[in-house]
FIKOLSE-810498 format. One line per 5 residues: number of its first residue (from 1); their letters; for each residue x, y, z of C-alpha. Coordinates in nm, 2 decimals. Each point is the difference from the previous one (the first is absolute). Layout:
NUM> A> X:Y:Z | ...
END
This chain:
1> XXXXX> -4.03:-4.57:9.02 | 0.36:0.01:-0.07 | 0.21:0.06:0.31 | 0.36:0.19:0.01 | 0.16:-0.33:-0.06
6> XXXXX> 0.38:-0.05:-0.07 | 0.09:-0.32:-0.18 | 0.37:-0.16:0.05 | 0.10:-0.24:-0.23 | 0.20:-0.32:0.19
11> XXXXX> 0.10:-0.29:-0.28 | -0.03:-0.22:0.28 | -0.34:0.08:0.12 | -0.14:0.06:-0.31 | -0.33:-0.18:-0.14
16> XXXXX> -0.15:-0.01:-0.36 | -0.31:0.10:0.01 | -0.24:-0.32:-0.01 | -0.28:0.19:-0.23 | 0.02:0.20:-0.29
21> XXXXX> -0.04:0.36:0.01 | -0.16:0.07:-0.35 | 0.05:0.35:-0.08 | -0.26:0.32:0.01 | -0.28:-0.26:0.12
26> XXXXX> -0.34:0.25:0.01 | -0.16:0.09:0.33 | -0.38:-0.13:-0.03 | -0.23:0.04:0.29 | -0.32:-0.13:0.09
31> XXXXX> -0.17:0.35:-0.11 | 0.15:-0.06:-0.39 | -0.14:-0.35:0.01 | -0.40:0.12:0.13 | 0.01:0.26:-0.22
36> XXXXX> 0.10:-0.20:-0.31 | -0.27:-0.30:0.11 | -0.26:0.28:0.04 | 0.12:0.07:-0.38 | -0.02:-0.30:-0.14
41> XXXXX> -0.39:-0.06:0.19 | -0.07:0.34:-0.17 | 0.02:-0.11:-0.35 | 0.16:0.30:-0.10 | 0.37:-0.08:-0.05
46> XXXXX> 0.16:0.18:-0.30 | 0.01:0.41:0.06 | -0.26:0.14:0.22 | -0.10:0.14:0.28 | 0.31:-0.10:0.22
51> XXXXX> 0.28:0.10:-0.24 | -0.21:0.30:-0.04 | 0.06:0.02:0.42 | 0.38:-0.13:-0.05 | 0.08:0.28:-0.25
56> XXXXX> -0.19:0.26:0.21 | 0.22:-0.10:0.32 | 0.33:-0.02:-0.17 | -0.05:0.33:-0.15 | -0.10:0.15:0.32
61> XXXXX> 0.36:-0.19:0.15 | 0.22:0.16:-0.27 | -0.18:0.33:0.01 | -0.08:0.03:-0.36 | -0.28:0.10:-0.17
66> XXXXX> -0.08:-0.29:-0.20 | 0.08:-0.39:0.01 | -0.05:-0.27:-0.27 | 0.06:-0.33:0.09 | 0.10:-0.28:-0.27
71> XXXXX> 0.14:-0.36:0.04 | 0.38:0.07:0.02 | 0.25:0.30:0.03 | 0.10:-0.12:-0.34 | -0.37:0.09:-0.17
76> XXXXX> 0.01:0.30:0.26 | 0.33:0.12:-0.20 | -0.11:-0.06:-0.36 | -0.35:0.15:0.07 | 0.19:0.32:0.17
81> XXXXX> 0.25:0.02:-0.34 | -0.30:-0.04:-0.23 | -0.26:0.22:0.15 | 0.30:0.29:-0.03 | 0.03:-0.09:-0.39
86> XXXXX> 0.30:-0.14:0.01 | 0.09:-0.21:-0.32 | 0.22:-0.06:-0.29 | 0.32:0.24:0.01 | 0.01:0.09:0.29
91> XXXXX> 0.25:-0.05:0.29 | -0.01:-0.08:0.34 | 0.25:0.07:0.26 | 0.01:-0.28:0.28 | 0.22:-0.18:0.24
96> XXXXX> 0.17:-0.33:-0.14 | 0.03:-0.13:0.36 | -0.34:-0.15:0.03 | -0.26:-0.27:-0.09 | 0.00:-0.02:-0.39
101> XXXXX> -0.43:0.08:0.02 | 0.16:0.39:0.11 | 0.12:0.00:-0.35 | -0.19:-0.31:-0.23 | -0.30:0.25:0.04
106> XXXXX> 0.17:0.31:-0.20 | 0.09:-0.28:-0.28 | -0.43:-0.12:0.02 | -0.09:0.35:-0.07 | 0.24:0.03:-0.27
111> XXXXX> 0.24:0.27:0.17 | 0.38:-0.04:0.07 | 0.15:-0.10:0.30 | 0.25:0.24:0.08 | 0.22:-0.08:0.33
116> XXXXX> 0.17:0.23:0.26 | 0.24:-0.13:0.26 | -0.05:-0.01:0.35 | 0.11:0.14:0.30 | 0.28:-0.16:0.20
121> XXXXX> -0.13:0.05:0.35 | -0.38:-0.07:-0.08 | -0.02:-0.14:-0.28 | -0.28:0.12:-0.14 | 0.00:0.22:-0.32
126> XXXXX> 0.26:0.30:-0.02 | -0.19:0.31:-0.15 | 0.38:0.15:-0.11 | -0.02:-0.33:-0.22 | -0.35:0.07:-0.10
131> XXXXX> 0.07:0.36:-0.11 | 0.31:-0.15:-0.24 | -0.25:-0.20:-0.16 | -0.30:0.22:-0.11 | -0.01:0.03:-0.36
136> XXXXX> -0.27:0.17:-0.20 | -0.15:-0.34:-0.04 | -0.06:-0.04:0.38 | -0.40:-0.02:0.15 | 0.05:-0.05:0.32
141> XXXXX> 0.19:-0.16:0.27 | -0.06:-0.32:0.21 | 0.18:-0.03:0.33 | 0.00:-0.28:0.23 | -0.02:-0.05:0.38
146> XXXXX> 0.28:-0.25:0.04 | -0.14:-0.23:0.27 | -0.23:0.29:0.17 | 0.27:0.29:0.02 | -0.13:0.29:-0.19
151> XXXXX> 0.20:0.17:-0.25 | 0.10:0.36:-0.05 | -0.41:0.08:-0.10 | 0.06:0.35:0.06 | 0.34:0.05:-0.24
156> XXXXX> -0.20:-0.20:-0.23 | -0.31:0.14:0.00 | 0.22:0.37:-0.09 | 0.20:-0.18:-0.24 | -0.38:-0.10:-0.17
161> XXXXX> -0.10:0.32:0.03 | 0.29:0.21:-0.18 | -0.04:-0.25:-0.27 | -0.39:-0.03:-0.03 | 0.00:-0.39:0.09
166> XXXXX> -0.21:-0.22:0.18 | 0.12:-0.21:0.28 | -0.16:-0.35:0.07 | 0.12:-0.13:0.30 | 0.06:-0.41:0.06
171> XXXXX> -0.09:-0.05:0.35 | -0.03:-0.33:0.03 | 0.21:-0.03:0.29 | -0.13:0.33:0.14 | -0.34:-0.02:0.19
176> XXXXX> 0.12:0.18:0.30 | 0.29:0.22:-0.14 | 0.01:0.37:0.05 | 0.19:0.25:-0.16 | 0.12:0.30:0.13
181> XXXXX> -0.34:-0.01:0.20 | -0.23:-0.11:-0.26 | -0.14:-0.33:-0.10 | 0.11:-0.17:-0.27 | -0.30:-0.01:-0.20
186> XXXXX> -0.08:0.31:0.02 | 0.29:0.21:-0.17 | 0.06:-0.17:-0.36 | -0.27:0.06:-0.23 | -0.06:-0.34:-0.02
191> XXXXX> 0.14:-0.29:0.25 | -0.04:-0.37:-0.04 | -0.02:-0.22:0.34 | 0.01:-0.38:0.01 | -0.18:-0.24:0.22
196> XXXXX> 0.18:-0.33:-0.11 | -0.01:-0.25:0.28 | 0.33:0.10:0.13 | -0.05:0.33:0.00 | -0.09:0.24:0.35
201> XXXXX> -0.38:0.01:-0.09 | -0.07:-0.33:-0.21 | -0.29:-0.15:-0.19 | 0.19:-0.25:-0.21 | -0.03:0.16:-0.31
206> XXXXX> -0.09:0.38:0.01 | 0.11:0.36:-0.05 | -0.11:0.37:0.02 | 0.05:0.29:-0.20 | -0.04:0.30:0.20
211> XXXXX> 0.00:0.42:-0.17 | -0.13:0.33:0.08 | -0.11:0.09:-0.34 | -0.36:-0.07:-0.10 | 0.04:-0.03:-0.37
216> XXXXX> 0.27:-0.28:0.03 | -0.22:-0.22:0.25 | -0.25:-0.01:-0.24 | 0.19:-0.12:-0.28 | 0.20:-0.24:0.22
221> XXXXX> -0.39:-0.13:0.14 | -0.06:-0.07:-0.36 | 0.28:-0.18:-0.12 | 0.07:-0.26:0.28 | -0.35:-0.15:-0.13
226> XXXXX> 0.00:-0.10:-0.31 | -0.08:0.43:-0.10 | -0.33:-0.04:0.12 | -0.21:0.32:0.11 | -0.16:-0.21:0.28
231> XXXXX> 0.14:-0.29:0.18 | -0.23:-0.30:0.10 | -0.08:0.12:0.36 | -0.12:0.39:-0.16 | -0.15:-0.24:-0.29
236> XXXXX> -0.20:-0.20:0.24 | -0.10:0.20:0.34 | -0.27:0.02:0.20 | -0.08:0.34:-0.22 | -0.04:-0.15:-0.32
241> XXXXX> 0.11:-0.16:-0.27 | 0.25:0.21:-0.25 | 0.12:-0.17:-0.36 | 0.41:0.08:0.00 | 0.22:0.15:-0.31
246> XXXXX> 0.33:-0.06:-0.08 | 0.16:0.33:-0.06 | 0.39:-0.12:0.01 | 0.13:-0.34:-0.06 | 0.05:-0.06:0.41
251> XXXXX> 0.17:-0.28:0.18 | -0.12:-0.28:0.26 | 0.18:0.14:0.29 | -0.29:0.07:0.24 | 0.02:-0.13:0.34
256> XXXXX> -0.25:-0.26:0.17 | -0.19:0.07:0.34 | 0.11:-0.34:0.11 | 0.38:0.17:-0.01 | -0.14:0.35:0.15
261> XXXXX> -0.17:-0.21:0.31 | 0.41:-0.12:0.07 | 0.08:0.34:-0.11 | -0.23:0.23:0.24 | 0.10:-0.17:0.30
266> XXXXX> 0.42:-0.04:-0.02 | -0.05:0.44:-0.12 | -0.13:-0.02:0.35 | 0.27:-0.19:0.16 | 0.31:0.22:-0.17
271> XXXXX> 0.06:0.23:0.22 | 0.05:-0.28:0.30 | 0.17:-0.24:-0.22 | 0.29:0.28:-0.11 | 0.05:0.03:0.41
276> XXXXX> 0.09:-0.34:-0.06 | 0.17:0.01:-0.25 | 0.20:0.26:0.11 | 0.08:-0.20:0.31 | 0.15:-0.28:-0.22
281> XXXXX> 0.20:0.25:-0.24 | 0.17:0.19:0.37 | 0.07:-0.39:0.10 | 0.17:-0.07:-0.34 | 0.15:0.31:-0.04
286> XXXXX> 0.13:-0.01:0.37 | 0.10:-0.38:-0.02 | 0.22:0.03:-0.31 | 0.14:0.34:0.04 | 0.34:-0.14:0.08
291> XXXXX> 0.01:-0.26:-0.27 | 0.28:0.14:-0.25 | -0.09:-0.21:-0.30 | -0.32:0.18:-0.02 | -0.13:0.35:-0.08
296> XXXXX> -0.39:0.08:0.17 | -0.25:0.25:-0.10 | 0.08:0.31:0.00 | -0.13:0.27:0.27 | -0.37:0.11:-0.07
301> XXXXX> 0.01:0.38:-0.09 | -0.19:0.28:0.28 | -0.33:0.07:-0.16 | -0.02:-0.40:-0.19 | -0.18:-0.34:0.11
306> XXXXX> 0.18:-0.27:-0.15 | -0.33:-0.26:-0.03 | 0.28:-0.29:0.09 | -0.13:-0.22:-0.26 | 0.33:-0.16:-0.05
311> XXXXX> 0.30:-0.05:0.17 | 0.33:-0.01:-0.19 | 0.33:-0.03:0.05 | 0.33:0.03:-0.21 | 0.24:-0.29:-0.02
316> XXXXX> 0.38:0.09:0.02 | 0.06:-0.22:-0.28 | 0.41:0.09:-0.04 | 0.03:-0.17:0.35 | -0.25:-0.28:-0.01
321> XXXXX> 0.11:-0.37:-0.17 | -0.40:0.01:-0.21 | -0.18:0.16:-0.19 | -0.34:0.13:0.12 | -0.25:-0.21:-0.17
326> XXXXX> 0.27:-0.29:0.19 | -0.10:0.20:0.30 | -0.37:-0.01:0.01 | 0.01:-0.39:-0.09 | 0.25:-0.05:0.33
331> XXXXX> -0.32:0.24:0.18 | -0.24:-0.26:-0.13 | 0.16:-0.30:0.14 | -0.01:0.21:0.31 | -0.37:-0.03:-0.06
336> XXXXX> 0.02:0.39:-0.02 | -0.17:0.11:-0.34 | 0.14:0.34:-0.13 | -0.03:0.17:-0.32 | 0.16:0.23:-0.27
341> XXXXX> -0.17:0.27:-0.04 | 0.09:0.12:-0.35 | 0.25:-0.12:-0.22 | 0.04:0.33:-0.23 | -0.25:0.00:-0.28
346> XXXXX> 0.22:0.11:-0.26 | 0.17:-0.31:0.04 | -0.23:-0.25:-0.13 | -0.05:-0.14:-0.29 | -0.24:0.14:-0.18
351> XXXXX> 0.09:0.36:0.09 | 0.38:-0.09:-0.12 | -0.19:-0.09:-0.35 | -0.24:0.26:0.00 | 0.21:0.33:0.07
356> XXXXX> 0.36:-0.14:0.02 | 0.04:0.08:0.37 | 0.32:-0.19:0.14 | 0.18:-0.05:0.35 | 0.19:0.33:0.07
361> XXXXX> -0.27:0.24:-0.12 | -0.14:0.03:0.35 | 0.26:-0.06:0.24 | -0.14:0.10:0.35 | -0.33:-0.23:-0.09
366> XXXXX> 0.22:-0.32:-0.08 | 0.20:0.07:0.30 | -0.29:-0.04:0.20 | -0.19:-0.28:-0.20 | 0.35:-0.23:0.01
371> XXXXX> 0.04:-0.03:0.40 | -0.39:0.10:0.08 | -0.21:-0.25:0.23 | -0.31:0.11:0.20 | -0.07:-0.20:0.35
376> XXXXX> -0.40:-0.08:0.09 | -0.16:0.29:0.16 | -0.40:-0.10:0.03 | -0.20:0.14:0.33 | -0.09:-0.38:0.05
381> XXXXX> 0.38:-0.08:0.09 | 0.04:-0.10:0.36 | 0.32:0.11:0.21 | 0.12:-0.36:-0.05 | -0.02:0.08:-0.36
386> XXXXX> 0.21:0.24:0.01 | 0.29:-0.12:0.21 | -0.01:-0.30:-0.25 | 0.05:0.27:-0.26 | 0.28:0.14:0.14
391> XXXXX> 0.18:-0.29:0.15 | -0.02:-0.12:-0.37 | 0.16:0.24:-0.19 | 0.28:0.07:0.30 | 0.03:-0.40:-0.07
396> XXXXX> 0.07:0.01:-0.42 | 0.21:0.33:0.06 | 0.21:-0.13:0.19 | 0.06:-0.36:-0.20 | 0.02:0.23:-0.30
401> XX> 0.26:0.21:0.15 | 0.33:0.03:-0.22
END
């Protein structure tokens, strides 16, 4: 429990932190780690019987009708793109301001990346910019839920409809987020969730692809394995044996029951660790609220849950003496760990080489990406934690301080 605390910086009471605080450490309980010896003593530890449990829960959570779980967000994405046909020639429209998997899968299934800039309040994906860039070429469109806040689904979701494309959503900051009163999850016609071990429900390595349409889980159940018409738990059951065919050239992107076991029980625990994280995002937000050399989160619509997977603020780098990844190091030997969470796709490498993108083309996104840096937010932080969090960052801002 994180109390109403208020956190005063005083340089001359002011102590480093002895430990490190590593950033977005998982929350594992003694429930994940019965369930995943009870696994293990099974003998059954690829997919089976408790993913099979893991996808039926998290559909059930999200309120869709169907729920595929695979071994990252990434596969969950490329499976999603693929099972809708998506290939050589065609476009799709995406935000540059996020991890470069959002966009490195539209490349794997042979499609163009085609970036819209973001919003300057949430930064998530603007669908004015998305509109500007729908071409005759375009498929579908693939937003992002930039650390759990969810995007404009239903000006999207019109925008897809006047123009006959499908939306895949990239959720993997977005377990808990609703939108205008629905789950996200439930209102793209495909949505990709991760379960990476930072994430709000983690299994290490792991993802879910969640739809309402019936003809789309099936082909999305065949390709994360291998295009088989029967995976090794159907192959092998207590109902008899069945000889599988391949019917598409699949991928290995199935998940194990050893990650569902973590998986079944921190689903279970979501609900109580966003109270908790919530209590840590009101303590940040309340904390550094008067700091001017930073910019917080912006307000949470009426009608949205932000799933408070990250939280980011905005260095005022025109009054700072560093630069922001100078920043972050200064945190560190603070023994605070931070992040940056995303420096704009369009601005790496191999997307400068591949489609000529260059700095300028998405100005609101590189804005954000140059002065961005997220603080931890886990529900395993104590109140300690926090005030060394905050007492941290009042300390660099004010020895960075023009």
């Amino acid at each position: 429990m994180i109390k109403d605390i208020k956190v005063e910086y005083n340089s001359k009471t002011y102590k480093k932190r002895k430990k490190f605080l590593g950033f977005g450490a998982p929350y594992i309980g003694e429930e994940e780690i019965r369930e995943v010896v009870d696994t293990i003593r099974s003998g059954w530890w690829t997919t089976g019987p408790k993913t099979h449990q893991f996808e039926e829960e998290f559909k059930n959570y999200v309120g869709s009708k169907h729920a595929i779980a695979v071994n990252s967000a990434t596969a969950g994405l490329h499976t999603s793109l693929t099972s809708l046909g998506i290939g050589p020639g065609d476009e799709v429209i995406t935000t540059p301001l996020t991890f470069v998997a959002s966009a490195n899968v539209i490349i794997h299934c042979g499609a163009k990346p085609v970036f819209a800039d973001v919003e300057k309040d949430t930064w998530n994906i603007d669908p004015r910019e998305i509109e500007k860039k729908i071409t005759k070429k375009t498929r579908a469109i693939l937003p992002v839920h930039l650390h759990g806040r969810p995007c404009r689904m239903d000006e999207i979701m019109s925008l897809a409809k006047k123009h006959k494309l499908f939306v895949v959503e990239d959720a993997a900051h977005a377990v808990e987020a609703i939108q205008k009163g629905k789950k996200v999850g439930s209102i793209g016609h495909l949505t990709a969730f991760s379960f990476y071990v930072t994430k709000n429900v983690a299994t290490g390595e792991g993802g879910m692809i969640t739809t309402n349409i019936k003809r789309l889980v099936d082909k999305a159940s065949v390709l994360r394995l291998h295009g088989l018409s029967r995976d090794a738990w159907k192959r092998y059951s207590k109902t008899g044996f069945s000889l599988y065919e391949a019917v598409v050239p699949g991928y290995k992107y199935n998940l194990t029951d050893i990650a569902s076991s973590l998986g079944l029980h921190q689903l279970r625990r979501v609900e109580k660790n966003l109270k908790i994280r919530k209590q840590i995002w009101d303590a940040y937000s309340k904390n550094l609220s008067n700091e001017p050399l930073l910019t917080l989160p912006s307000p949470i619509e009426s009608g949205d849950r932000h799933a408070m997977h990250l939280f980011a603020v905005l260095l005022d780098l025109k009054n700072i003496k560093v630069a922001r990844n100078e920043f972050v190091d200064m945190l560190i030997k603070e023994n605070i760990g931070s992040g940056v969470h995303f420096s704009p796709v369009h601005t790496q490498p191999i997307y400068r080489k591949m489609f000529g993108y260059k700095k300028g083309d998405f100005p609101i996104a590189e804005f954000v990406g140059e002065r961005i840096v997220s603080l931890p937010i886990a529900a395993n932080l104590t109140e300690k934690d926090v005030k060394d969090v905050v007492l941290a960052v009042k300390k660099v801002l004010r020895k960075v301080s023009k």
